[in-house]
NUNU-385032 format. One record per residue (C-alpha): x, y, z; residue in three letters; residue number from 1. Coordinates in steps of 0.05 Angstrom, whole numbers. Layout:
X  Y  Z  ala  NUM
...
# end
This chain:
-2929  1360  2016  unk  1
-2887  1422  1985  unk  2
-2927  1452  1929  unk  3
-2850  1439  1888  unk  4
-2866  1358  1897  unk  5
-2934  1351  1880  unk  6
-2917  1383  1805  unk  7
-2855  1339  1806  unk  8
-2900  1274  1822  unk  9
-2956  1300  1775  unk  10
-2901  1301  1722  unk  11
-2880  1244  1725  unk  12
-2951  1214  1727  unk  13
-2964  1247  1663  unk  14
-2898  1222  1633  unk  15
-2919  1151  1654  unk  16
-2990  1142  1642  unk  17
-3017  1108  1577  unk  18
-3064  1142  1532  unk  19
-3131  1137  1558  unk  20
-3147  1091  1502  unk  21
-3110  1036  1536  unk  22
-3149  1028  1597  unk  23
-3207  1010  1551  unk  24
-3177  938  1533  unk  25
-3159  915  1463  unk  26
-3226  888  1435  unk  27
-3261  963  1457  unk  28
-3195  1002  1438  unk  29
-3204  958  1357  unk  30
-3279  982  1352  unk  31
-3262  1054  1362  unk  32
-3214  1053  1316  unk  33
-3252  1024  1271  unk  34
-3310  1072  1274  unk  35
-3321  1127  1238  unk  36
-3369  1185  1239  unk  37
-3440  1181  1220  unk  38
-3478  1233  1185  unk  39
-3535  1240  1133  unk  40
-3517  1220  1058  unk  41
-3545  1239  992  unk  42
-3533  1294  946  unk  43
-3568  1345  988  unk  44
-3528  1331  1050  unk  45
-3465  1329  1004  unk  46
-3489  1402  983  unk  47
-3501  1431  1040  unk  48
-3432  1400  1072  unk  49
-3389  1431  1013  unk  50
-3421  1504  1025  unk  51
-3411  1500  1099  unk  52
-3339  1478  1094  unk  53
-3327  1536  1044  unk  54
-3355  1587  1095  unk  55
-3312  1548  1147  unk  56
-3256  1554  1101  unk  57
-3261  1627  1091  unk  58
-3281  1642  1162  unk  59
-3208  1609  1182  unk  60
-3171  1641  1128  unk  61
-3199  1705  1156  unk  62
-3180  1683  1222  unk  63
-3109  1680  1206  unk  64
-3112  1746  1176  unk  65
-3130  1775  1240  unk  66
-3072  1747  1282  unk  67
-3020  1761  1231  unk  68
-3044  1838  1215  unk  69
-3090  1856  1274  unk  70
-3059  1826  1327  unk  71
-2999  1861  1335  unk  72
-3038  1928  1345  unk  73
-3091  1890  1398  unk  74
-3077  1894  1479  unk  75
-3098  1826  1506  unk  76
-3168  1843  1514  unk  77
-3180  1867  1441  unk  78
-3145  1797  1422  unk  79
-3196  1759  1472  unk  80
-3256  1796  1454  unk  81
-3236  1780  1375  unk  82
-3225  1700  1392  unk  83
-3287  1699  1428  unk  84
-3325  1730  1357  unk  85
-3281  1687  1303  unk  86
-3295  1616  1350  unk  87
-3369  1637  1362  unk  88
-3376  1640  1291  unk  89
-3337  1586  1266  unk  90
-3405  1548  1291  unk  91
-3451  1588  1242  unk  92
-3406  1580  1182  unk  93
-3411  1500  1193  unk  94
-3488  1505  1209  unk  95
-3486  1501  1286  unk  96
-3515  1531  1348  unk  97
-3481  1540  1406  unk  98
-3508  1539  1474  unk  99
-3477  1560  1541  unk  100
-3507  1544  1620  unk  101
-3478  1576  1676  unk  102
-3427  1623  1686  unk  103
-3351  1619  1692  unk  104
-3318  1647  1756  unk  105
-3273  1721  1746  unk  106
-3203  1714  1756  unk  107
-3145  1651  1761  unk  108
-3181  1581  1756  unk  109
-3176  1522  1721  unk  110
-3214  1493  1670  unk  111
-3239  1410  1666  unk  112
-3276  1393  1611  unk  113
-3299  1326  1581  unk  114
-3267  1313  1507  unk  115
-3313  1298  1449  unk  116
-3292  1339  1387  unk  117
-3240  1386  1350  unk  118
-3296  1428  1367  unk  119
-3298  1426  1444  unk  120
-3236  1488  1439  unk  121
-3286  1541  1400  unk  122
-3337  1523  1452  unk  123
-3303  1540  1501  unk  124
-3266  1598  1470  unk  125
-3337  1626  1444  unk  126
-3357  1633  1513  unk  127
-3294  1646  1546  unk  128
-3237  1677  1512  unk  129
-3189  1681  1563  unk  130
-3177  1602  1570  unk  131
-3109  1578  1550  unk  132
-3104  1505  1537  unk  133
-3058  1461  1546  unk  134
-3040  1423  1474  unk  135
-2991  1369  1453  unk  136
-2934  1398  1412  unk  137
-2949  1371  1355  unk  138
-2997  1422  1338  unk  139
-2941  1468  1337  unk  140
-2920  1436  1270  unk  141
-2989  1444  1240  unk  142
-2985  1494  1186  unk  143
-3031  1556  1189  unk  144
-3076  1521  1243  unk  145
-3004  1533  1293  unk  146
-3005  1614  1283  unk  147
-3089  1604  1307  unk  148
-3074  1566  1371  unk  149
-3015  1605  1388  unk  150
-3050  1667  1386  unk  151
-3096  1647  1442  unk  152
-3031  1636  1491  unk  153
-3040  1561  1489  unk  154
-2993  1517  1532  unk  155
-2953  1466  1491  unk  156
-2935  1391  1524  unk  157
-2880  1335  1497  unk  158
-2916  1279  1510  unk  159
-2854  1229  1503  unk  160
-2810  1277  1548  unk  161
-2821  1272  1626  unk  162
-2784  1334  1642  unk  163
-2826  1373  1590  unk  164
-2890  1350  1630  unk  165
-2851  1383  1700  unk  166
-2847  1450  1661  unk  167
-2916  1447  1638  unk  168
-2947  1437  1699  unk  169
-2903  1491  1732  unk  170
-2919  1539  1666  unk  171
-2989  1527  1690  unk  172
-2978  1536  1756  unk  173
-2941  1608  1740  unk  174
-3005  1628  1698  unk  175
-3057  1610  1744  unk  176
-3011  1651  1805  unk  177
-3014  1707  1748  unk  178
-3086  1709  1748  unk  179
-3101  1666  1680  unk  180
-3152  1616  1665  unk  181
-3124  1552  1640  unk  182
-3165  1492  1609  unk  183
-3148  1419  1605  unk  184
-3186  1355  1579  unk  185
-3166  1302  1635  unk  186
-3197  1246  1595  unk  187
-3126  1255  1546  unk  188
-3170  1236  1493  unk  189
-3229  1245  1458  unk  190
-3293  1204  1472  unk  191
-3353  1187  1440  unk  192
-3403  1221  1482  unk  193
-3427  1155  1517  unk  194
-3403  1158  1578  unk  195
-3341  1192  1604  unk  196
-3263  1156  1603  unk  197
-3217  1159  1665  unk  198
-3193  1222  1687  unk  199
-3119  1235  1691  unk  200
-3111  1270  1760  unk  201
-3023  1300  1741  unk  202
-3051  1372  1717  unk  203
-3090  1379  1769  unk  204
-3044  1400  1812  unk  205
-3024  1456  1786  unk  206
-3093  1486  1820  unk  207
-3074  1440  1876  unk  208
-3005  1473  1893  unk  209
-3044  1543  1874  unk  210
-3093  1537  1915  unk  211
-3138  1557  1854  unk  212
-3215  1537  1844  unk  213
-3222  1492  1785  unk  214
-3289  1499  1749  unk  215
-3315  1431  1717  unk  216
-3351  1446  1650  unk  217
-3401  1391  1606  unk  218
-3406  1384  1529  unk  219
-3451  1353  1497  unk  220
-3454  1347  1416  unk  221
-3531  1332  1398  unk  222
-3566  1337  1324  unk  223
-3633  1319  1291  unk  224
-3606  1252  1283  unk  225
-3585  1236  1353  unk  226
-3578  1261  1431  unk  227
-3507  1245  1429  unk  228
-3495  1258  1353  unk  229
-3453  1211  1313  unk  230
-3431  1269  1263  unk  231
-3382  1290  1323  unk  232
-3348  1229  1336  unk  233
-3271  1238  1332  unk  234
-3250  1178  1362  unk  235
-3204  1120  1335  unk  236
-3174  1133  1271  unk  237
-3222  1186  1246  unk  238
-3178  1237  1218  unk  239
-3196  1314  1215  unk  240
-3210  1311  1150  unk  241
-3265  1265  1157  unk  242
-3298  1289  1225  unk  243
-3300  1368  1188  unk  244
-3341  1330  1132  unk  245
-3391  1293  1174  unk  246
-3400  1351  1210  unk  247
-3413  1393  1153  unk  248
-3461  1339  1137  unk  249
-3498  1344  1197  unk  250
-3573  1362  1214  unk  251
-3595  1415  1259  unk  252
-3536  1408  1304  unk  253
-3532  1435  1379  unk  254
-3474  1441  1419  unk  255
-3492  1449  1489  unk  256
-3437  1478  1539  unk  257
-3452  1475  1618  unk  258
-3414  1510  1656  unk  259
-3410  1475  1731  unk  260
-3396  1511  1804  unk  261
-3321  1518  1819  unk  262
-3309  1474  1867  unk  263
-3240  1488  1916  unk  264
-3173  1452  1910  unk  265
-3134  1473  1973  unk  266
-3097  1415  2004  unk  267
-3142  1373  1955  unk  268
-3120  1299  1940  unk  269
-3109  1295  1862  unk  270
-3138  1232  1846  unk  271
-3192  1248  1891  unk  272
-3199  1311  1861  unk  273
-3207  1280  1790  unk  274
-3256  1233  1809  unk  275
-3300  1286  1839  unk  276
-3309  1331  1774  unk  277
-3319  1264  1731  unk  278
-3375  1257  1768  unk  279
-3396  1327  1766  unk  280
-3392  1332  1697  unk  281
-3420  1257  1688  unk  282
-3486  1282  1728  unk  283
-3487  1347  1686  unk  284
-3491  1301  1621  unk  285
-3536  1257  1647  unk  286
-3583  1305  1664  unk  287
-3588  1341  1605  unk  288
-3647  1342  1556  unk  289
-3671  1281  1519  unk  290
-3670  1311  1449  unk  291
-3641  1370  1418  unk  292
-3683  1422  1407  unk  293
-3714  1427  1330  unk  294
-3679  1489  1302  unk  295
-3679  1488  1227  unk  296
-3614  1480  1190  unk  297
-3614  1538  1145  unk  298
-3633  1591  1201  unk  299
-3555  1577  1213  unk  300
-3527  1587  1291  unk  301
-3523  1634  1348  unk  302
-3482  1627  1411  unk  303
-3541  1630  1462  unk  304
-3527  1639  1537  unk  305
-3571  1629  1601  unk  306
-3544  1624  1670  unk  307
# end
């Protein structure tokens, strides 16, 4: 098949398929959005939530002063090097530690992460800066948060527009020929962390018609609380505002970040493709530890790394 098809058919795929939501069923897609995060209560918890998401608040603020003033002056690996600092330590202002596994491949490849969080972006900007993800537009309309994600190069998508999914995946195509890392969340939608939802196979093939290696990568959200943590659930009808508080609220919590072996995509089948990394990164969570590790809350967080 001509490279120039397989994005045309992968656009349209991603034009036509229904939010992952929708393959769960009506009663499952009801409970989710009826759920809503869970973290510790009390005055204490209530404290220590209000000072982290004043830190947080600062920390972002600070952030936009950067890309307005600093910016501008920056070649792209001063701008990289500074989101890889400011997403690193968003986690410390909200009382987090950050792990990273493994290590990501140099040059053009594409990202494939499982989706559990606002959160999973900074993880993967802490440890690598280059990614540029691909967003819905919306975000564009966002005020202040827009002039943050545009300044890591992100790649915008109409999801009620079928041609706009054909230039996506041929704007992703163009950066990964160029040399760029690009990262995508085939699940469409976040999860809660139990299991992974169906991956959506139409972005693969930009890689595909590239011939680039795609590198599959695991998160896991874990606290004193929980091994999957209930703090980070975004899923339903939880709105930002109410995940950043439960979050704040949370106990001793642990991001973990694996980073999996690129695996090849030349004259790869898409679908078959996406199956393989959900298992991947399935087996990656499922072998992970059984308990986060006991780090005391107000130590605050590091990005630790180990290969």
């Amino acid at each position: 098949m001509h490279a120039t098809d397989g994005l045309a058919r992968a656009a349209g795929s991603a034009a036509s398929t229904p939010p992952a939501a929708a393959t769960e069923g009506a009663p499952a897609a009801a409970a989710r959005a009826a759920s809503a995060p869970v973290a510790p209560s009390g005055p204490l918890a209530a404290l220590r939530g209000a000072w982290r998401l004043a830190r947080a608040t600062l920390h972002g603020l600070h952030g936009l002063l950067i890309v307005l003033w600093v910016f501008p002056h920056l070649d792209r690996a001063a701008r990289e090097a500074r989101i890889g600092w400011w997403a690193g330590k968003m986690f410390r202002m909200l009382g987090m530690r950050l792990e990273v596994a493994g290590t990501f491949r140099p040059g053009a490849k594409l990202l494939v992460s499982n989706h559990v969080s606002w959160l999973d972006i900074l993880a993967v900007h802490a440890a690598c800066p280059e990614a540029r993800f691909v967003s819905k537009a919306e975000v564009r309309h966002w005020p202040l948060v827009n002039r943050l994600v545009d300044a890591a190069r992100t790649l915008y998508l109409r999801r009620d527009r079928a041609r706009d999914a054909l230039r996506v995946v041929h704007e992703m195509a163009d950066a990964l020929r160029a040399g760029d890392t690009v990262a995508v969340f085939p699940e469409g939608t976040t999860g809660t962390g139990h299991g992974l939802l169906p991956f959506h196979a139409n972005l693969l093939q930009a890689a595909i018609s590239t011939a680039t290696p795609v590198q599959p990568l695991a998160l896991r959200f874990a606290d004193a609380d929980a091994d999957v943590s209930l703090a980070a659930d975004f899923t339903g009808d939880i709105t930002l505002a109410q995940s950043l508080w439960a979050l704040a609220r949370a106990r001793c919590m642990v991001v973990r970040l694996r980073v999996l072996t690129a695996e090849g995509t030349a004259h790869a089948d898409r679908r078959a493709l996406a199956e393989h990394l959900r298992q991947l990164i399935a087996g990656a969570l499922g072998e992970g530890p059984s308990g986060p590790d006991p780090v005391p809350c107000g130590r605050g967080a590091r990005v630790e790394s180990r290969a």
